[in-house]
N, C-alpha and C positions, 0 to 999 in steps of 0.2 A: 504494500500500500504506500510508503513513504519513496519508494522508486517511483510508484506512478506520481505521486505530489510535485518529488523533485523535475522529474520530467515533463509534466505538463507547464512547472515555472519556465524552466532553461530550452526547452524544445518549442520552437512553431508545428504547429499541424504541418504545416505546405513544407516542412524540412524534416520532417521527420526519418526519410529516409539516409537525407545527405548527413556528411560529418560537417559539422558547424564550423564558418569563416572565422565567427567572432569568438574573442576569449573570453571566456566566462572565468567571473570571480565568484566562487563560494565562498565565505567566511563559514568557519567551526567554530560556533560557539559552547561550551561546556564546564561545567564545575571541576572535573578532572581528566588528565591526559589517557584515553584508551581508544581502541579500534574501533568505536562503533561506527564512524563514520566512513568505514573501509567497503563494508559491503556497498552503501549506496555511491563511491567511485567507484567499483569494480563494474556497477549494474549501469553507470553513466559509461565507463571504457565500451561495454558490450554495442553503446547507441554512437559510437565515434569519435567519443571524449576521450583525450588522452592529456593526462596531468604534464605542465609541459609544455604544451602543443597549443591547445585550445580547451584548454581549462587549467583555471591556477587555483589553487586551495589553500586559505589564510585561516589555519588553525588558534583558535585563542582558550588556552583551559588557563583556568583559575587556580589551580593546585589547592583544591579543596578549602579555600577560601571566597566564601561567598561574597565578601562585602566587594570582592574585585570585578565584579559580572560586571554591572555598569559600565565601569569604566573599558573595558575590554570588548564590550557590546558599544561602546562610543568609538571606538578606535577601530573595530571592523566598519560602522558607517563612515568615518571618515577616509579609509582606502575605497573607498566607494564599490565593496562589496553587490554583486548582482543576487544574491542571498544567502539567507545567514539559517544556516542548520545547525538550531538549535538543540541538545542534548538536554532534555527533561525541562519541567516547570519554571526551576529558577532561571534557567537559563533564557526559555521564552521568555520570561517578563523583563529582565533585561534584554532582552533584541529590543521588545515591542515599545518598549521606554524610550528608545534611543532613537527610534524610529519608524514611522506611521505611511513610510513608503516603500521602503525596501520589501521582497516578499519575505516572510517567515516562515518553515516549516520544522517544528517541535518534534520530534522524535522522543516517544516515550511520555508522554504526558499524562498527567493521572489527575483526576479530578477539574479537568480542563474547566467544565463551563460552572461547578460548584465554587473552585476558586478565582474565577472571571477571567481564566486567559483567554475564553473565547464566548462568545454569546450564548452557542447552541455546537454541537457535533456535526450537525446536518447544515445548519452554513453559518458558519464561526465567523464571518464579520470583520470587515478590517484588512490587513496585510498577512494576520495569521492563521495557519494549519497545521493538521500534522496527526499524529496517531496518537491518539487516546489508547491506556493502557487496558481502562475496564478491568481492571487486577481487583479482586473481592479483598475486602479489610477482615 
């Protein structure tokens, strides 16, 4: 699901087959440095994307300090980031703080529209998305 999200941001319909001219900028936003964000460049190489080439990736972890998101979530909008994959809750509200244009899509969200990252599941509103975890308390 978070491959289809990412792709629908970064790919045109009418290009979908071709490998894309332009360089795309992800920003990685997260509270701590791990691979989660490997599978969805692995599943962007499959569509053309090659890190490198025509896609750059501005990783930003916070080294398990949260009061740092912000700020690291301001500094991906200022290399002017084409979107920011964000790693869990805290990390969405810091994108979405920082910025109300750039697309956002949350990976691993829980409690999404309970704690207001997003309006509703079915159309969350805004520049953000992303995958609800639905994990039982």
């Amino acid at each position: 699901m978070l491959l289809a999200l990412v792709t629908a941001l970064l790919v045109p319909a009418a290009a979908m087959a071709q490998v894309a001219t332009k360089v795309f900028r992800v920003g990685v936003l997260a509270l701590q440095a791990r691979d989660a964000h490997e599978a969805v460049l692995g599943q962007l190489q499959n569509l053309g994307y090659t890190v490198g080439k025509n896609l750059i990736v501005e990783p930003r972890y916070a080294n398990l300090q949260t009061e740092r998101l912000p700020e690291l979530a301001e500094e991906l909008v200022r290399s002017k980031v084409d979107l920011i994959l964000a790693i869990a809750n805290l990390s969405g509200f810091a994108a979405r703080n920082a910025s109300k244009t750039i697309p956002i899509v949350v990976w691993g969200m829980h409690g999404a529209v309970e704690t207001g990252l997003v309006r509703s599941l079915a159309r969350p509103g805004g520049n953000v998305t992303g995958v609800e975890t639905l994990a039982p308390e």
